[in-house]
N, C-alpha and C positions, 0 to 999 in steps of 0.2 A: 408681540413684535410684528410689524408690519412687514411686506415683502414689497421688495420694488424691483417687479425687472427692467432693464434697462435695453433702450436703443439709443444706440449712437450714433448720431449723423454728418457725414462727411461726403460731401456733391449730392446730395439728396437720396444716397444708401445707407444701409444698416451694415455700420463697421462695427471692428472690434478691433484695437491697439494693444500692444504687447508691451507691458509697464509705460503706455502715454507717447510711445514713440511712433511717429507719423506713418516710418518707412517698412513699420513692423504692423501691418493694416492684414487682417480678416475681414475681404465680403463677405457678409450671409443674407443678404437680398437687396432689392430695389424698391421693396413696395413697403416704407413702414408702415404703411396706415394697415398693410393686411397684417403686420406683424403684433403692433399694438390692437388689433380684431381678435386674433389670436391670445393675447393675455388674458383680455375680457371674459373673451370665452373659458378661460380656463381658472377664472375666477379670482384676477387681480384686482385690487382697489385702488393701487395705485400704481402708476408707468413712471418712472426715471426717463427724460429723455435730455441729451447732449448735442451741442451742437457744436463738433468738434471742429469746424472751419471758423468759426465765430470766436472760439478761447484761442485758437492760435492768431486772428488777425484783427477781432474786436470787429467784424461786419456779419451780420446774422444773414448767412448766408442758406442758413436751411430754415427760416422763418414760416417761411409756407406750408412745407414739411411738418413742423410742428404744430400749424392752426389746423392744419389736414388732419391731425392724429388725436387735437382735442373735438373736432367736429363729428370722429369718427366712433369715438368712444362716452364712455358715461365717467368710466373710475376716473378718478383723480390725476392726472397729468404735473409733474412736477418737472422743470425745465431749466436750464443751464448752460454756460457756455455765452462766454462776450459780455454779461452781463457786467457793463463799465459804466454803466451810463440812467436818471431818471428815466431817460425816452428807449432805453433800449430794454428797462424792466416790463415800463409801460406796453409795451408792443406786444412782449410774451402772456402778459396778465389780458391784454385785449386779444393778442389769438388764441386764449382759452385756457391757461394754465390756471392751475390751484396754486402753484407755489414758484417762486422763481430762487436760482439758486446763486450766488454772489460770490465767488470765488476771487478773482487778481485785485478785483477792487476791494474787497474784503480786507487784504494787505494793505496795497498800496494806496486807499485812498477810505479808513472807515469812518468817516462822516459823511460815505454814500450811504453805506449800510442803516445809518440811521435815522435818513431821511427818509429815505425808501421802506423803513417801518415805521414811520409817523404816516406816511403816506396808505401804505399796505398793509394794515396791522392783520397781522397773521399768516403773512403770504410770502414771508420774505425768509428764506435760508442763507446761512453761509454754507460755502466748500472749502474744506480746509485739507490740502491736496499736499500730503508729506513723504519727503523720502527719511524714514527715522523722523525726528524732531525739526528738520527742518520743512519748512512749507515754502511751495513752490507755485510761482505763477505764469502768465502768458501761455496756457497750453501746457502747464510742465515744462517748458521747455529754457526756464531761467530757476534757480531758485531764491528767494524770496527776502530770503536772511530771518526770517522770524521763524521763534518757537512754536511749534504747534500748540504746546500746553497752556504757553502764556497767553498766546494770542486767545484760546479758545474759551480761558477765564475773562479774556478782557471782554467778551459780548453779552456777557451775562446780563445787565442790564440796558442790553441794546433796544431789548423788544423782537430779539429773531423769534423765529417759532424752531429753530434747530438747525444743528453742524452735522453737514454732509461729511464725513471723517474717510479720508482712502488713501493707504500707503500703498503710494505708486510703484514702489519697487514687487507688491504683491501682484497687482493691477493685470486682470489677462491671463495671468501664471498659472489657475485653480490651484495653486498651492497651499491654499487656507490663509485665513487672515490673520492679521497678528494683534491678537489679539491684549498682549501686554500696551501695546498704542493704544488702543481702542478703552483700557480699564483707565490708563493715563488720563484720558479727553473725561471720561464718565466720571472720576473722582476731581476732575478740578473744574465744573461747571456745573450748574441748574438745568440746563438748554436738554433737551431729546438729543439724541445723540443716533442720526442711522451710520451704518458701517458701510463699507464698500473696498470693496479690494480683495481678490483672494479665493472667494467661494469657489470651489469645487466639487465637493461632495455635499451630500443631505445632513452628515455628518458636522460639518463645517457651520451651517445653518444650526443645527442642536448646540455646539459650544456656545454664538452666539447668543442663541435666546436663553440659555445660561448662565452668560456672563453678568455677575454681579459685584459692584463697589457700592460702598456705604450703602447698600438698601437700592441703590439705582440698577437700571439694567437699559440694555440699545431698546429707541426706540421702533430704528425699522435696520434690515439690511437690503445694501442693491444689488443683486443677480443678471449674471451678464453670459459670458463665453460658456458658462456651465450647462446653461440651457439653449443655449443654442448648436453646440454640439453633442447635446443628448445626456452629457450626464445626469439629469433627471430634469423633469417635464413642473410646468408652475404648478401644478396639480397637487404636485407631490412634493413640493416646495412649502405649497399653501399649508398641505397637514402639517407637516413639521413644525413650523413657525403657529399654527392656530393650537397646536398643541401644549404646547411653552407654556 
């Protein structure tokens, strides 16, 4: 199981949201590029990175930010956030991303999603961002009306390379993830499946690289507030999950 930490970007710092809510904002710095240096260093392969001004108003406003953090790094850069549009995939795959991730339009509009992996075969994720079974878009900040589970069977022959899966009500919490959603998504799809939502302990990281349906298991989880207020270091992430 892969590990992905994440930085979130809103006005050009490294936030952190408390279940997706705007007004519920943790700074932990200003300089991602030293932050994503920092994962590197600590022996990530790949960075989660958001652009949380982009999923709320659909303008990639921390664009720079993230060409900054692929120019800065080697591992793998996956990115997200606004992604509505051909030309605004196009933009994140030219400022350096290995994967971009397709969240509102995923919903509201999947015959982006599969043009964009006619286009990008291999490069293209969906996010499928649930409170419970419902999936949510714009930022979180609408929900969606569609199932997570159904929706997540419908991409199976899309050509994604994989569903970003995070129950927002987890989101920020360290409360652990829930992992009953997460066996949901794994038994009713082909796709990789990374988690997101919830991690707080090393412990949390062990259930999922544990979690197993029909034979399947996650292919990655994304780590976020846990490591950045100390509850343990990507170091000690990385064994966990390389241990699996």
């Amino acid at each position: 199981m892969d590990l992905l930490p994440a930085i979130d970007l809103r006005g050009g710092r490294c936030v952190r949201l408390l279940r997706g809510e705007f007004d519920a904002e943790t700074v932990y710095g200003d300089d991602p590029v030293a932050v994503a240096e920092g994962f590197e260093a600590a022996g990530a392969r790949w960075i989660h990175v958001v652009d949380l001004d982009a999923a709320r108003t659909g303008e990639a406003a921390n664009l720079g930010a993230v060409a900054a953090i692929c120019r800065a790094v080697s591992c793998r850069v996956e990115a997200g956030g606004g992604v509505r549009s051909v030309e605004a995939a196009d933009a994140l795959l030219d400022a350096g991303v290995e994967r971009v991730v397709v969240g509102t339009a995923a919903v509201e509009r999947p015959a982006l999603v599969e043009e964009l992996c006619r286009r990008h075969p291999g490069k293209v994720a969906v996010g499928l961002d649930a409170r419970g079974r419902e999936v949510a878009v714009r930022g979180w900040t609408r929900g969606g009306g569609a199932d997570l589970v159904s929706l997540a069977r419908s991409f199976d022959s899309s050509g994604v390379a994989a569903l970003v899966v995070t129950e927002i009500g987890r989101d920020g919490t360290m409360d652990g993830p829930d992992l009953e959603q997460l066996g949901a998504v794994l038994g009713a799809t082909s796709l990789a499946v990374v988690a997101s939502g919830g991690v707080g302990r090393l412990d949390d990281l062990r259930a999922l690289a544990a979690l197993r349906v029909a034979g399947r298991s996650l292919a990655g989880a994304i780590v976020g507030r846990a490591v950045y207020e100390g509850r343990f270091t990507v170091a000690e992430a990385l064994e966990v999950v390389g241990a699996s």
